[in-house]
Structures are given as structure tokens and as C-alpha cells.
C-alpha positions as YAML, in Angstrom:
chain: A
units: angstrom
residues:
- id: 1
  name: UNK
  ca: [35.95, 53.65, 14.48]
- id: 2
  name: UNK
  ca: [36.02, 51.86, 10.94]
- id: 3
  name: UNK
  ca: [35.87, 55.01, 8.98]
- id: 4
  name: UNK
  ca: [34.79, 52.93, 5.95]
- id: 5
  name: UNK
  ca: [31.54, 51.77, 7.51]
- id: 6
  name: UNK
  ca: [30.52, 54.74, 10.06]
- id: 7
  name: UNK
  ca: [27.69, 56.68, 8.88]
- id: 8
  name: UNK
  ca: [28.72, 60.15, 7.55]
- id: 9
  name: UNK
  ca: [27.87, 63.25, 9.68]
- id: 10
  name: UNK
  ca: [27.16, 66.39, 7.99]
- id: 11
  name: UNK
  ca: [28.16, 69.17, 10.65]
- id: 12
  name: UNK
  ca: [26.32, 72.19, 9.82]
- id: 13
  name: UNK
  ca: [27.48, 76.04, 10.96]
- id: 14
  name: UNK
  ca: [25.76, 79.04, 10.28]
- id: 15
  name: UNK
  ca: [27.65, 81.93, 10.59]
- id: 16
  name: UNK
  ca: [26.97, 85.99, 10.25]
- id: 17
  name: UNK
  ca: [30.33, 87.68, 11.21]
- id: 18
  name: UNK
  ca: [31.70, 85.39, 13.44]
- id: 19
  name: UNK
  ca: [35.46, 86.15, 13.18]
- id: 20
  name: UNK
  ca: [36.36, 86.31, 16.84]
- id: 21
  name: UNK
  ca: [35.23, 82.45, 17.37]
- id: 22
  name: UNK
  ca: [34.85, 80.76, 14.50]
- id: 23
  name: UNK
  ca: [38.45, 79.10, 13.74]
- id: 24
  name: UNK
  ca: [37.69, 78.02, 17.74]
- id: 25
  name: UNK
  ca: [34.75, 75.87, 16.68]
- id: 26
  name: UNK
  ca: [36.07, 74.84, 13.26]
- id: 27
  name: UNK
  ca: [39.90, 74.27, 14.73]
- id: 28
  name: UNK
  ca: [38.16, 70.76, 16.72]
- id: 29
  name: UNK
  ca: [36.36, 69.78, 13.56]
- id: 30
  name: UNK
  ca: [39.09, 69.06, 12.02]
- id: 31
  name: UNK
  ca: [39.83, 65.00, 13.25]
- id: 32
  name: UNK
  ca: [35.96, 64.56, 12.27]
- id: 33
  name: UNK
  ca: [37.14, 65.94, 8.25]
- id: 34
  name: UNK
  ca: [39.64, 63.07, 8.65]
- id: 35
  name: UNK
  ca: [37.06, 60.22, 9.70]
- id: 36
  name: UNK
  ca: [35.16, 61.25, 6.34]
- id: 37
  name: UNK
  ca: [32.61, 63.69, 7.87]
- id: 38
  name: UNK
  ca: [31.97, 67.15, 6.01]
- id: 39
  name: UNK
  ca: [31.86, 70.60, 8.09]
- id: 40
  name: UNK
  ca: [29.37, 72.49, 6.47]
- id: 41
  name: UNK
  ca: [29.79, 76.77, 7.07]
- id: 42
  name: UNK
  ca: [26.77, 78.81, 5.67]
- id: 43
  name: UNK
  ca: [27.79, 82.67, 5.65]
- id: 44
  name: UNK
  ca: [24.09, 84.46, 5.88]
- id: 45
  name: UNK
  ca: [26.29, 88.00, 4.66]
- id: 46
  name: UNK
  ca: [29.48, 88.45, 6.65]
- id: 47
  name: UNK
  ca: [31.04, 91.56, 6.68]
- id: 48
  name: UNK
  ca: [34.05, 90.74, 8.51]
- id: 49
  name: UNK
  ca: [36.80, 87.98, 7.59]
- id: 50
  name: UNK
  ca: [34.33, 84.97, 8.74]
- id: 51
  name: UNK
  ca: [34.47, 83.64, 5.12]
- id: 52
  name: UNK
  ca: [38.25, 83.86, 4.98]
- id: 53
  name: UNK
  ca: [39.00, 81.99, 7.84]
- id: 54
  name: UNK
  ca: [36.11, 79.72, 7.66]
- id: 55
  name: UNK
  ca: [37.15, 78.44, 3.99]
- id: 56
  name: UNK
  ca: [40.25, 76.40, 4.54]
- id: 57
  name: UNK
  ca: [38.39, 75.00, 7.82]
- id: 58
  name: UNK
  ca: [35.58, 73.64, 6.28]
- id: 59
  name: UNK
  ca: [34.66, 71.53, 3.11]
- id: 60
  name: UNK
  ca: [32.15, 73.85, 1.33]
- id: 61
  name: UNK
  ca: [31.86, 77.31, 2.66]
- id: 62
  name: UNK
  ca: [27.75, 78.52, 1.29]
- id: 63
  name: UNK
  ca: [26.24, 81.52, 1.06]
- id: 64
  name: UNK
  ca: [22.49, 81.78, 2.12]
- id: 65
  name: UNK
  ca: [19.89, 84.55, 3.37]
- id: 66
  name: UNK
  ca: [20.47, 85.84, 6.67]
- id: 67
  name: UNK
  ca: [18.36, 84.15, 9.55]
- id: 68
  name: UNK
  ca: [19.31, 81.08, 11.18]
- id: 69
  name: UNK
  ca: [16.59, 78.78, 10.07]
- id: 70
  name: UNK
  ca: [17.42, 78.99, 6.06]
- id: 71
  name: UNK
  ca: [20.95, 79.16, 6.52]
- id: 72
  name: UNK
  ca: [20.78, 75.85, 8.76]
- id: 73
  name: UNK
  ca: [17.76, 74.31, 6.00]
- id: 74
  name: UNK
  ca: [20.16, 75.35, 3.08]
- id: 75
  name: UNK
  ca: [23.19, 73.74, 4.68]
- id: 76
  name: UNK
  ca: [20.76, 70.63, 5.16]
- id: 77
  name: UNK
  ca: [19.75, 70.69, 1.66]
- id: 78
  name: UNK
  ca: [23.59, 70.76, 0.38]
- id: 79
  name: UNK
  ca: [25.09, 67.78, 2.86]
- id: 80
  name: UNK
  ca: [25.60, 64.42, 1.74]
- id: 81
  name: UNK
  ca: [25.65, 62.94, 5.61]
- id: 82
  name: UNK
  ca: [23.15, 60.73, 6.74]
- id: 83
  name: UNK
  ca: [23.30, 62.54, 9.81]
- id: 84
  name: UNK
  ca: [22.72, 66.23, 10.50]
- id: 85
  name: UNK
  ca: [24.44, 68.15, 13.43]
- id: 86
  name: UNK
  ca: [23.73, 71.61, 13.16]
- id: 87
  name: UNK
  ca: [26.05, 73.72, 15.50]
- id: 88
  name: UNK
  ca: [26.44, 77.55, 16.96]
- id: 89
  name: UNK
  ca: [29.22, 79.05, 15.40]
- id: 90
  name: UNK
  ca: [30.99, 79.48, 19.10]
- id: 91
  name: UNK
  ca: [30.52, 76.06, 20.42]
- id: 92
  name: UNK
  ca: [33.50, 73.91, 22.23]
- id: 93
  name: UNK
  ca: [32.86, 70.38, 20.95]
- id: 94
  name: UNK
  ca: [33.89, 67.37, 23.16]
- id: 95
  name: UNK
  ca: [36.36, 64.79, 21.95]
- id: 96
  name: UNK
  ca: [35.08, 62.17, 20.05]
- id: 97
  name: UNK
  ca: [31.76, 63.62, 19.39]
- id: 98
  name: UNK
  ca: [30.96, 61.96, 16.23]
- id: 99
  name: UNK
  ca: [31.41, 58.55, 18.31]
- id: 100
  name: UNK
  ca: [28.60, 59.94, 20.78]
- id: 101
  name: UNK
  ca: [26.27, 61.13, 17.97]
- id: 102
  name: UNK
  ca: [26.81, 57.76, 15.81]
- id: 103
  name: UNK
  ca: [26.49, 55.63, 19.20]
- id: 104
  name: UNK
  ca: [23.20, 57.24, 20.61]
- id: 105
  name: UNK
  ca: [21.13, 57.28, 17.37]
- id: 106
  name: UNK
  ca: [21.91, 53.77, 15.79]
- id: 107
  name: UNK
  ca: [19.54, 54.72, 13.18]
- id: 108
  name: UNK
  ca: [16.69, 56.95, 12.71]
- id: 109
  name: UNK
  ca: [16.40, 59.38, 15.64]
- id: 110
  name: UNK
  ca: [17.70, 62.59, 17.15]
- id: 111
  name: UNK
  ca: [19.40, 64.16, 20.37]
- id: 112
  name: UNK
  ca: [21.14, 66.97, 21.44]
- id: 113
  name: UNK
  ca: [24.13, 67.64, 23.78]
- id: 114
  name: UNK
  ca: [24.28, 68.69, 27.45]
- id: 115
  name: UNK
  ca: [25.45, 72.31, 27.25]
- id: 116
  name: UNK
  ca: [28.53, 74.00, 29.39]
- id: 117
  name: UNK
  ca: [29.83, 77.29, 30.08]
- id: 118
  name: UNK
  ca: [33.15, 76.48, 30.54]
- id: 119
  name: UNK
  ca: [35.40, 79.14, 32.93]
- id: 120
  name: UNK
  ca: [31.75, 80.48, 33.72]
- id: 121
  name: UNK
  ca: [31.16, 81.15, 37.28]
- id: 122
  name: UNK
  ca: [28.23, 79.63, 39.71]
- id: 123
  name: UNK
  ca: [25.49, 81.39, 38.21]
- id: 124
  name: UNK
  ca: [26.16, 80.02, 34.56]
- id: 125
  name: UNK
  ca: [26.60, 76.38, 35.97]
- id: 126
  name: UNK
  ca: [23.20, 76.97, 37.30]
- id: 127
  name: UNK
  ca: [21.97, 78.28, 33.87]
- id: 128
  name: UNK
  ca: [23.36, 75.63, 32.20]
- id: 129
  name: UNK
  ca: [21.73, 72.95, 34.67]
- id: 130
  name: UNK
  ca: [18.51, 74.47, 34.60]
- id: 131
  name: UNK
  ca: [18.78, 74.34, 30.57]
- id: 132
  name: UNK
  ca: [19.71, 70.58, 30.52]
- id: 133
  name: UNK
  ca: [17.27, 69.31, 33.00]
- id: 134
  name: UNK
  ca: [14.64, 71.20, 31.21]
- id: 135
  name: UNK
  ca: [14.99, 70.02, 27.97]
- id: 136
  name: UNK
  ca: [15.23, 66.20, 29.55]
- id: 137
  name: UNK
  ca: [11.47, 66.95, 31.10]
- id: 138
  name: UNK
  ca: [9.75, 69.15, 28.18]
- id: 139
  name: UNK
  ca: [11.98, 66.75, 24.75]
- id: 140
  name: UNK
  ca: [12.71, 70.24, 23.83]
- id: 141
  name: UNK
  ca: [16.79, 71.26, 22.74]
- id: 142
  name: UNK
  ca: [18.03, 75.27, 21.97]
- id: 143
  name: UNK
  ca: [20.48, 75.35, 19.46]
- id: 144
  name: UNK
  ca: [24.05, 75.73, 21.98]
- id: 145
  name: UNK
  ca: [22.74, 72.26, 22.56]
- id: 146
  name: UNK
  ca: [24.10, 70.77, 19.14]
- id: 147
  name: UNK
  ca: [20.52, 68.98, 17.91]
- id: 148
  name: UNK
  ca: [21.72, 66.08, 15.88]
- id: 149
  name: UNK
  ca: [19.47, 64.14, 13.66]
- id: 150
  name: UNK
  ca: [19.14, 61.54, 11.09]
- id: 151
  name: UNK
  ca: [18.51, 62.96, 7.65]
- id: 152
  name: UNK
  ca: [15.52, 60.47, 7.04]
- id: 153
  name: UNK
  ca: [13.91, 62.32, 10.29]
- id: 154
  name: UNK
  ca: [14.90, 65.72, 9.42]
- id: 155
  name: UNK
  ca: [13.06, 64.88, 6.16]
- id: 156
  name: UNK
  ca: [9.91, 63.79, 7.45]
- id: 157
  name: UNK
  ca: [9.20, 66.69, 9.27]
- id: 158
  name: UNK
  ca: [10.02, 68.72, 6.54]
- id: 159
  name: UNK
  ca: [13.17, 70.19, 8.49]
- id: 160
  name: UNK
  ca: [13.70, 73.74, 9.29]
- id: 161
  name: UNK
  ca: [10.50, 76.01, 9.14]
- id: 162
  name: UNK
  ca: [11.47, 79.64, 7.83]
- id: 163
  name: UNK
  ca: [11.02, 81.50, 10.28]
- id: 164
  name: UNK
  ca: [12.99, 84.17, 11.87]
- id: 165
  name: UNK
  ca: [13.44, 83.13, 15.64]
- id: 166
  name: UNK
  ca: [12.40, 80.01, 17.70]
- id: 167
  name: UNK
  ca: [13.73, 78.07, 14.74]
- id: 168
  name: UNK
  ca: [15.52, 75.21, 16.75]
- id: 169
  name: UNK
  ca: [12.27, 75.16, 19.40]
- id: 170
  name: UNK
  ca: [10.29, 74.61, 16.31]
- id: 171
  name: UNK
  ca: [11.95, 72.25, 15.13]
- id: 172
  name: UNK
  ca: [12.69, 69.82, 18.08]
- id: 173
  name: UNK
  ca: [8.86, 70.35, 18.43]
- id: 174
  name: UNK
  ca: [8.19, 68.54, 15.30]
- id: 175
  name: UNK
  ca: [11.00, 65.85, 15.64]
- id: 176
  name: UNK
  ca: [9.54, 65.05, 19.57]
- id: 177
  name: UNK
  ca: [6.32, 63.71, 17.49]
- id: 178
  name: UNK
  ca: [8.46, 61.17, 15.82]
- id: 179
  name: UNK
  ca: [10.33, 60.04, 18.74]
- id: 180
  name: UNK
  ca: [11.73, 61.23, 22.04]
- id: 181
  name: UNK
  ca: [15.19, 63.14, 21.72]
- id: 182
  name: UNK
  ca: [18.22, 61.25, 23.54]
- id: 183
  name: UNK
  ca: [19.76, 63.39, 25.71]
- id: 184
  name: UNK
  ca: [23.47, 63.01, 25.88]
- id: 185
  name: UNK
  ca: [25.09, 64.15, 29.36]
- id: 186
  name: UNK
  ca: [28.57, 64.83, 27.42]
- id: 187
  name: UNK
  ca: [28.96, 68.49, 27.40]
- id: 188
  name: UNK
  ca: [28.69, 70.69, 24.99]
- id: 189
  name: UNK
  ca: [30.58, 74.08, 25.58]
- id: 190
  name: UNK
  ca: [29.16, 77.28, 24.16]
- id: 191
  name: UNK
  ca: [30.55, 80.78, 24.96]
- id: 192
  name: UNK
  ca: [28.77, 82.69, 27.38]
- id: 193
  name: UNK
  ca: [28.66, 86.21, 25.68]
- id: 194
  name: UNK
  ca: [25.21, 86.69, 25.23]
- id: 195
  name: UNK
  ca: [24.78, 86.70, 29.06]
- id: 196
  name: UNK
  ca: [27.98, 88.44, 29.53]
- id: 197
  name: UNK
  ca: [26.89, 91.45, 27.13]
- id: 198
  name: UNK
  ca: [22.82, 91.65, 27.74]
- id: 199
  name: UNK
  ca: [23.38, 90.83, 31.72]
- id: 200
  name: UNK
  ca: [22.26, 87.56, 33.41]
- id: 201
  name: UNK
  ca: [19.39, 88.32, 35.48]
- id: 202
  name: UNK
  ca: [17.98, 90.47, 31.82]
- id: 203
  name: UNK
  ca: [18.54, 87.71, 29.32]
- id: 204
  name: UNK
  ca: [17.51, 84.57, 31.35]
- id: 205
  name: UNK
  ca: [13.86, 87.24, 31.68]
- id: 206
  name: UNK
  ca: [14.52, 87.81, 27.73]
- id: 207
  name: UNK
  ca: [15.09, 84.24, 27.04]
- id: 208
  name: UNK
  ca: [11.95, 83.11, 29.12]
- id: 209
  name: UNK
  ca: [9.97, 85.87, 27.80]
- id: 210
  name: UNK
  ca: [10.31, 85.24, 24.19]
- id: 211
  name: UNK
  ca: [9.47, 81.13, 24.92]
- id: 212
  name: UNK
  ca: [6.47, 81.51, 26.67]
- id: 213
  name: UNK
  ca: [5.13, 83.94, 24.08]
- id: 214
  name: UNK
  ca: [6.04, 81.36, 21.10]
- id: 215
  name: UNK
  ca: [4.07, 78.83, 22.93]
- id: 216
  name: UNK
  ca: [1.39, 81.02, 23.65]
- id: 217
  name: UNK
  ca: [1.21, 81.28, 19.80]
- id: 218
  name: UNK
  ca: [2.65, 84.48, 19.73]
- id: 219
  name: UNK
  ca: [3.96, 84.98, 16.18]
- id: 220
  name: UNK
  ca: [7.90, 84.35, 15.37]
- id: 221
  name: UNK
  ca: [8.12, 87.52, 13.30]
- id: 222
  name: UNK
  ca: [6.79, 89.84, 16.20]
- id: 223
  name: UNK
  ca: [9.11, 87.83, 18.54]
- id: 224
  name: UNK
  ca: [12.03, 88.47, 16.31]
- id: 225
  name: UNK
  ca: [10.72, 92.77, 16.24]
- id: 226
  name: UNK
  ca: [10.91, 92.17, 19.96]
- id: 227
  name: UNK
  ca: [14.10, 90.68, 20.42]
- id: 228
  name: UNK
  ca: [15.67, 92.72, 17.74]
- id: 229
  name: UNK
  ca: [14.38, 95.87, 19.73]
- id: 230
  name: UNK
  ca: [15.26, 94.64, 23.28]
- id: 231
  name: UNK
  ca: [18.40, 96.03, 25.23]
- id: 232
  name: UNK
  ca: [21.21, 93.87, 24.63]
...
């Protein structure tokens, strides 16, 4: 990859005490810093040592307002790239990403990532398939999927709406009215803690719950009261 002529990707992590995985995510990033892409970390208040071991990892280490959606839009605002990747701050990225990003939009577009559970057992394969094939049929990426857009797309649709869950589904909503996403079948790997600690069978409900109220126009903030509330 001619790193003089290869379009700049602006990698974007928000983070809110994240200690236990972040050098894991930010130790891969590390080639793409060398191929003259920029790892962006935004710290929405960390009271742990997120910041200190995010810092040397990344190129600018921001401070933002807790909730996914502004840190991600703030990080957005501050890149230079003229592609935005916005990642989870415990995903596993696959070698040679930026070549799959730069390859599949070859211009103005946007896509997202198959998504793994790697050492999972059966029933977080079968998550994980379920996941990818839906967001092929609905056009529709979560955020362990790694959306990836071009900055002149992210700018049309005005990126990031601020609001304090269903940020990414929001999002991806806006950008499928531009274009359809491409859907990359190289995997993605995200931890699977959020099943391990709420229970499978209770967060897949959770996780279904909480979509089919946003797109029954349920509103985000009495989502987030929901989800904040729910047994985790």
C-alpha cells in the first residue's frame, strides 16, 4: 500500500474506563499509525488508568461528555482522515484492515465489519451469525461492527445525532438513505462480556427489546432510563 497516496483513516475510540481492554484494541492499531492513519481515543470521564495507557497508544487522546454519540461526533469533528472508522473500545481488529476499509469504499460510501466472538462457544457463533445476516437484509450495522465511512458522507447526514442510546442504529439509518452499506465478511472480533455478565438468553431479549421500541418511535432517552435500570 503506497502510504503516500492511500486515503487517511481516522480510527475513532470512545472510551469510559476501559482499562482491562483497551491497550488490546489500541496494541493492533499500531501498523495503521505507521501507514499515516491517526487513532483517535475520546475519554467521556475515566476514572480508572484508561487515559494513561491510552495516551502513548494513540495520536490525540480527547476529552468529551460522557455518552457514546458525542464522544464518537467530537472525535469526528477533531480527525483529519477522509475516512471515519469509529470502533468499541474492546474490539479485535483483523490484519490489514485499513486495506479492507480503503478497498470496499473507493470513494464516498460506508460499511461495517462482520462481527466475531472469538473463543466464544456455539451459542455466540449463532449470535454473531444472526447479527451479520441481519444487518446484510435490514442495511443496518451496531457499533461491535466497526461502521466505517467517508467523511464527505458522515457530513451530509450531519453525523452522529446526540442522543443517549441507539446512536450507531441512528446513524446507519441516515447513511442507508445515501447508499447501501457494504458489508465486509472479514471479521471483526469484539469481546463477549456483555453476554457473559447480563446472561445470553436476558441480553439477546434486552437487546431486541430496546430495538423494536426505537423503531416503534419509542424515545432514546426513555430507552437509555430503561437500559440503565435493567439487570445487568
Amino acid at each position: 500500500m503506497d502510504v503516500a497516496t492511500t486515503p487517511v483513516i481516522s480510527i475513532i475510540v470512545p472510551v469510559l474506563n476501559e482499562a482491562a481492554a483497551i491497550r488490546e484494541t489500541l496494541a493492533p492499531l499500531q501498523p495503521l499509525r505507521e501507514r499515516g492513519h491517526e487513532v483517535i481515543v475520546v475519554d467521556g470521564g475515566s476514572d480508572d488508568t484508561t487515559r494513561d495507557i491510552a495516551s502513548p497508544l494513540a495520536d490525540r487522546l480527547l476529552h468529551a461528555p460522557r455518552g457514546r454519540a458525542r464522544q464518537l461526533q467530537a472525535g469526528a469533528e477533531a480527525s483529519r482522515g477522509s475516512i471515519l472508522w469509529f470502533l468499541h473500545a474492546d474490539s479485535q481488529v483483523p490484519e490489514d484492515c485499513d486495506r479492507h476499509i480503503i478497498d470496499a469504499l473507493q470513494g464516498d460510501g460506508w460499511g461495517r465489519f462482520d462481527i466475531d466472538f472469538p473463543g466464544s462457544g456455539l451459542r455466540m457463533r449463532l449470535v454473531a451469525g444472526a447479527m451479520n445476516l441481519r444487518s446484510r437484509l435490514t442495511g443496518i450495522a451496531t457499533g461491535d461492527q466497526g461502521i466505517f465511512t467517508s467523511r464527505a458522507l458522515f457530513g451530509r447526514v450531519n453525523g452522529y445525532p446526540d442522543i443517549p442510546l441507539m446512536e450507531d442504529i441512528a446513524l446507519c439509518r441516515a447513511l442507508r438513505r445515501e447508499s447501501r452499506p457494504v458489508c465486509l465478511h472479514t471479521r471483526l472480533g469484539t469481546s463477549p462480556r456483555r453476554w457473559q455478565t447480563g446472561g445470553y438468553l436476558r441480553t439477546v431479549l434486552l437487546m431486541w427489546a430496546l430495538r423494536l421500541g426505537y423503531f416503534i418511535g419509542v424515545s432514546p432517552a426513555r430507552l437509555a432510563k430503561y437500559y440503565a435500570n435493567s439487570p445487568r
